[in-house]
N, C-alpha and C positions, 0 to 999 in steps of 0.2 A: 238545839239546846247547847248554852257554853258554857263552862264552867274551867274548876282549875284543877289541876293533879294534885299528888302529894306532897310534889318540888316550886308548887306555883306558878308553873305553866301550862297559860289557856288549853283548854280542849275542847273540844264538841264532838258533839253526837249528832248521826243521822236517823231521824224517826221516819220509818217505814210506815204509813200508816195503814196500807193493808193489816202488817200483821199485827202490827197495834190493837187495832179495830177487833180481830179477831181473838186477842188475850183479852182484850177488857169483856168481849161478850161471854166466854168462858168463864173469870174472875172479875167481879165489880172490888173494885179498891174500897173498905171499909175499915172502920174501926173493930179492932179485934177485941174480942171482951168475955170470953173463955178459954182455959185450955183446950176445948177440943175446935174452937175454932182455929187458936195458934197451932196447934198438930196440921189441919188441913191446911191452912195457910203454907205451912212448910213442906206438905207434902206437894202442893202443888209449885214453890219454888226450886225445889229437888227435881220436878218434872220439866220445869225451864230449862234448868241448869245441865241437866241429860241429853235436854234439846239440842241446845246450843242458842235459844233463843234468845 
């Protein structure tokens, strides 16, 4: 994946796809379309983020 920072210089990213593989079987990427789906949504990016994933 490449893209640009805040300053405008390219970056990229390296996708692992094991663990990839393994978030999306956990979370399928969807349209959110409640509160209480946006609560778990964020509960489960809180859980990333703890991670360090």
């Amino acid at each position: 994946m490449t893209g640009k920072d805040s300053t405008g210089k390219p970056v990229s990213a390296t996708l692992n796809r094991k663990s990839h593989g393994s978030l999306l079987k956990q979370d399928q990427p969807k349209v959110i379309i409640s509160e209480e789906e946006y609560n778990l949504a964020i509960e489960s990016i809180d859980k990333l983020m703890e991670s360090g994933e």
